[in-house]
N, C-alpha and C positions, 0 to 999 in steps of 0.2 A: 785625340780621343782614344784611352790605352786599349779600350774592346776590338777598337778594328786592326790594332799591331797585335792585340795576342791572337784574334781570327785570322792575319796572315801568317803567324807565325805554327798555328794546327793546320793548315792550308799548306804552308812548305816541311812540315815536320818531317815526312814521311818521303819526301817528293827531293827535297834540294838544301841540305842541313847549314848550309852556308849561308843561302838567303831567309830559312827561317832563323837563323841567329839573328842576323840585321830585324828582322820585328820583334824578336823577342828583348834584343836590347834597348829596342826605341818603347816597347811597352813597358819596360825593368823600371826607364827616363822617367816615363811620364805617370806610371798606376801609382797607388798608394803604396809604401813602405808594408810587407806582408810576408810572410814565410813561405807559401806556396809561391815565392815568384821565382824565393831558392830553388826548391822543388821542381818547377819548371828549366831552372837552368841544369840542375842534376839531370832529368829528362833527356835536355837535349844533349848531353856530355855521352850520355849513352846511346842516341843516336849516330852522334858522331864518332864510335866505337873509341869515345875514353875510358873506358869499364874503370879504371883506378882513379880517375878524378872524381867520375861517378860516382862510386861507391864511397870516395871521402866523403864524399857531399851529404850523400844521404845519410851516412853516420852522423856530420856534424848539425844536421837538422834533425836528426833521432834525440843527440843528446840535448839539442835547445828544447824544441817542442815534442816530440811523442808522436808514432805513429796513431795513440789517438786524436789527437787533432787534424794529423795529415796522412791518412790512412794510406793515401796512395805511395809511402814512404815505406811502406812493403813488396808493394807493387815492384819497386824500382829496386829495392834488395832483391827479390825473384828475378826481376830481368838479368840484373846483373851478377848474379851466380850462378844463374841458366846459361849465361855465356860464356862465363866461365869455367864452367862444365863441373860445378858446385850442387847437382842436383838436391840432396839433400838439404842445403842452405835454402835453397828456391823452395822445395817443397814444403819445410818450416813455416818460412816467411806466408806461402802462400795460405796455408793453413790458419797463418791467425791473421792474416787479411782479412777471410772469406768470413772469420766468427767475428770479426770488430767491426768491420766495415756499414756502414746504412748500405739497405738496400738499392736505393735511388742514385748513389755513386758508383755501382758497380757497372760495368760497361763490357760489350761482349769481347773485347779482345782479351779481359781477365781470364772470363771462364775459358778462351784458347788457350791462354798460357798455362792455366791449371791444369787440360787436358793434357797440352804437349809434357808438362815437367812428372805430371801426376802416371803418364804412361809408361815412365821409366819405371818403376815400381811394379813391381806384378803383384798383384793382391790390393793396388791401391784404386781399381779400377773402378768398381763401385762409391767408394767416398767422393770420387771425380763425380761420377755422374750425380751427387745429391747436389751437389753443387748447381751445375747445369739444369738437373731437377729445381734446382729452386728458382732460376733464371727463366724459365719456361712460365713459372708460375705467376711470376712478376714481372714480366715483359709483355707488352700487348700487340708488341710486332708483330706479324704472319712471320715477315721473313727473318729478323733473329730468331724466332720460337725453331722455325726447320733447321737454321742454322745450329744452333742446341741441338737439337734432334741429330742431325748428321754426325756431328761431333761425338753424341753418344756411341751410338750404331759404329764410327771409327775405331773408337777407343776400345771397344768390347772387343770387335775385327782384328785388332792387332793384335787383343789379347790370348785370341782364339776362342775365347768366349763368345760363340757364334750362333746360338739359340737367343744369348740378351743381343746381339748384333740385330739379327732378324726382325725382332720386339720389337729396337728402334727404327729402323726401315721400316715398316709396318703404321706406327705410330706416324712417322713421316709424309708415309704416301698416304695415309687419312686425312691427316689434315690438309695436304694442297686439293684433297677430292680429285685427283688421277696418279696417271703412271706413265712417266717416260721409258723410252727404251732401257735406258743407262739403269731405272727404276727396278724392273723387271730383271735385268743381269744380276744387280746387286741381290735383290731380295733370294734368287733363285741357288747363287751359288756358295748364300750364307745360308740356307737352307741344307742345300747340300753338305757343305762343309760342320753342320749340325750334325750329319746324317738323319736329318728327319726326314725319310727317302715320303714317305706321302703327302707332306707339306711342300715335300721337292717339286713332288710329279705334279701337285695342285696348282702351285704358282708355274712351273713351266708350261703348264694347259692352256693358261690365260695368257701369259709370254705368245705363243704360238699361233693363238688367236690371233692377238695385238700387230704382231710384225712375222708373216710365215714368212718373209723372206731370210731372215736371220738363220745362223747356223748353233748360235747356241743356247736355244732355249730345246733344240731335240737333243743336243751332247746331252746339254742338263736332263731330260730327261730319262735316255738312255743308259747313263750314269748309274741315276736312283733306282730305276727301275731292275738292273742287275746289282747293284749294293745293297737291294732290299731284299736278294736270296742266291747269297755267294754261293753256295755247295749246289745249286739248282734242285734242291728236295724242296721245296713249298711251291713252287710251282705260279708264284704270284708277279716273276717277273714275264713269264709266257702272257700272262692278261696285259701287262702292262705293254710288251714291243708289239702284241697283235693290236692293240688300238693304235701305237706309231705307226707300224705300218699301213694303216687304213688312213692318217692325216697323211703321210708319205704319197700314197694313192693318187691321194685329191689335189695335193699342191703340186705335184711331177713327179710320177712313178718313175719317168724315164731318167729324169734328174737323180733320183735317189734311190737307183736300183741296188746300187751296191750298198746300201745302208738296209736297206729291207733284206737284201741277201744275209747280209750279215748277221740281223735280228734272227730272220730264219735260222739262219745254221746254228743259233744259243737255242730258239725250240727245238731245234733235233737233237741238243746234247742231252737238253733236259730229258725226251721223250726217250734216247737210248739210255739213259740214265736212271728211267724210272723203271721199261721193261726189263732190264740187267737186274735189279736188284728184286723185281718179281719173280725171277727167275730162282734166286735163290729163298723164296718162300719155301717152307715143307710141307705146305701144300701144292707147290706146282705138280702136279701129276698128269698124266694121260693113261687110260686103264685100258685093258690090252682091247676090251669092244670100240675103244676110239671116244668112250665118254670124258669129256674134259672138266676137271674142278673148275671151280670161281677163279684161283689166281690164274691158272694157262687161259682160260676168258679174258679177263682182265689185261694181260699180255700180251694179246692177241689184237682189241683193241687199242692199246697202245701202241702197238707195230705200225695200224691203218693212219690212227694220225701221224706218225714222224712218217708214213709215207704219204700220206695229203699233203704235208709240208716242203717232203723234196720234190714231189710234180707241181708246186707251184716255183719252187726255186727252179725250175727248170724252165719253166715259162719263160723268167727273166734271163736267163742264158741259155737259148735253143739250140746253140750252136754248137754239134758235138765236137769242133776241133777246140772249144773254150776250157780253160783249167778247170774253172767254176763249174760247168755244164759235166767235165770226165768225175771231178771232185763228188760232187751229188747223183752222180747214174752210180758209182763206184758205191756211195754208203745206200743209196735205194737195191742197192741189190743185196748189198749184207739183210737189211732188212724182209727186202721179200724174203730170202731163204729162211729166215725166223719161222714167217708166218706160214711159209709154203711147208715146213719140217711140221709144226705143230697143227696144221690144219690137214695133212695127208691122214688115209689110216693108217694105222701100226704096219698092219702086214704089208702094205705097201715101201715101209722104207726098208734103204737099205744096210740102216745105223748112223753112228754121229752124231754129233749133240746139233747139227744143226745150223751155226750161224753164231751170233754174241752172245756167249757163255753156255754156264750148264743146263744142262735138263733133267728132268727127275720124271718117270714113266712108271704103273706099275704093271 
């Protein structure tokens, strides 16, 4: 009965090419006289890495019959110029498989091989995925559909195209209705890699949620949250490491002191970085009665926070023999003398600008 020698012979195809020869020959014996049985034997030539018989084969049932009749006679041109390291040939072939072919012949290892040969090609990344697009659409599998899906999200990924990567990821984890760990890595660090630092910080929140034992959904978020204000003038990544460090808090402050130190010491550049450059307002002034403008106010408090922030770094190393602990009493004191200079009266000091940077008096 030739079905169950060509079903042994898809059964060893991939597995043991020797013993799928022996059913394909006994099904060659027994099926009806047919051109796909050549096809088949071309098939298995290229299993058995004969790429030059192969590839006879497939010419000589190109010129009998016509990849339109034997569509998968492109297929096997692609396989065998893809191994050949023919991309261009493969990618042709593949090309007018994907527009001649019926839908209902197409099978997912196609749209892999499109992907794989179609990613050599930079710019060919999109026409890849209409392809897969259209497999999605015509497949009623759950699991080819994600398999589709993954392969897009791939293919974008290598291309660096990491906003449509995302998309796919996204579109992926919709439809299974969850998210694995491995789920949340991907999504977070194509995000990243996007730089869409608030679509970063969004998905590594729920990452965090999901698994706080894990160490990179905080990298991830630590990441965005200083990539989203390199020069620290917006001030948006201080919002961002002050809620780290309150998750930090709750899951083991003691665990991850040195990571909240850390955050801390990026708010103290920003906050020396913000009173410095107050300083050089022309309105900074002090007037000789000790009346202070809006910006020396302003200055003044921003001195109190970068020093609320070093007495809590302190907290976390009390121990004045600690690098960390001399590091941080050393910048809390540049800072008190700031506020201790602009907050004495005039006749009280004895000159000096004071502490970090200039000052303007009148």
């Amino acid at each position: 009965f030739p079905p169950v020698y060509y079903a042994y012979y898809e059964y060893y195809a991939n597995k043991d090419v020797s013993v799928a020869k022996e059913y394909l020959d006994k099904f060659v014996t027994y099926a009806d006289k047919d051109p796909v049985n050549d096809l088949y034997l071309a098939n298995y030539l290229f299993l058995a890495g004969r790429n030059a018989e192969s590839l006879a084969k497939v010419k000589e049932l190109d010129a009998a019959v016509g990849s339109k009749i034997l569509p998968k006679l492109d297929i096997l041109y692609a396989l065998n110029y893809d191994r050949t390291g023919d991309s261009v040939q493969a990618k042709n072939y593949l090309t007018k498989y994907f527009a001649n072919a019926p839908v209902d012949k197409i099978v997912p290892s196609d749209y892999e091989l499109a992907v794989k040969v179609f990613s050599k090609f930079p710019g060919s990344e999109t026409e890849a995925v209409t392809y897969l697009e259209k497999a999605i659409s015509n497949d009623t599998s759950k699991v080819n559909k994600l398999s589709y899906m993954n392969q897009a999200a791939e293919l974008f990924g290598n291309a660096q195209m990491y906003s449509r990567e995302l998309q796919w990821l996204q579109k992926g984890v919709d439809l299974k209705g969850s998210k694995t760990e491995f789920d949340y890595y991907k999504m977070t660090l194509a995000a990243l890699n996007a730089k869409e630092y608030p679509k970063t910080i969004e998905i590594a929140k729920m990452y965090m949620a999901a698994f706080p034992e894990k160490p990179q959904p905080y990298i991830f978020f630590r990441k965005a949250a200083i990539a989203s204000d390199p020069d620290t003038s917006m001030g948006t990544a201080v919002e961002y490491l002050t809620y780290l460090d309150s998750v930090y808090t709750v899951v083991n402050m003691e665990k991850h002191k040195k990571e909240i130190f850390l955050n801390q010491y990026y708010i103290i550049i920003y906050y020396v970085n913000k009173f410095n450059s107050i300083k050089k307002s022309p309105d900074f002034k002090v007037k000789s009665d000790g009346q202070k403008s809006e910006a020396v106010e302003e200055f003044l408090a921003v001195c109190q926070k970068a020093l609320e922030v070093t007495d809590s770094m302190l907290l976390l190393y009390p121990d004045p023999a600690d690098d960390n602990n001399k590091f941080t009493q050393s910048v809390r004191g540049e800072i008190q003398k700031n506020i201790d200079f602009y907050t004495k009266s005039p006749s009280k000091k004895a000159g000096g600008s004071g502490g970090m940077g200039a000052s303007g008096k009148d």
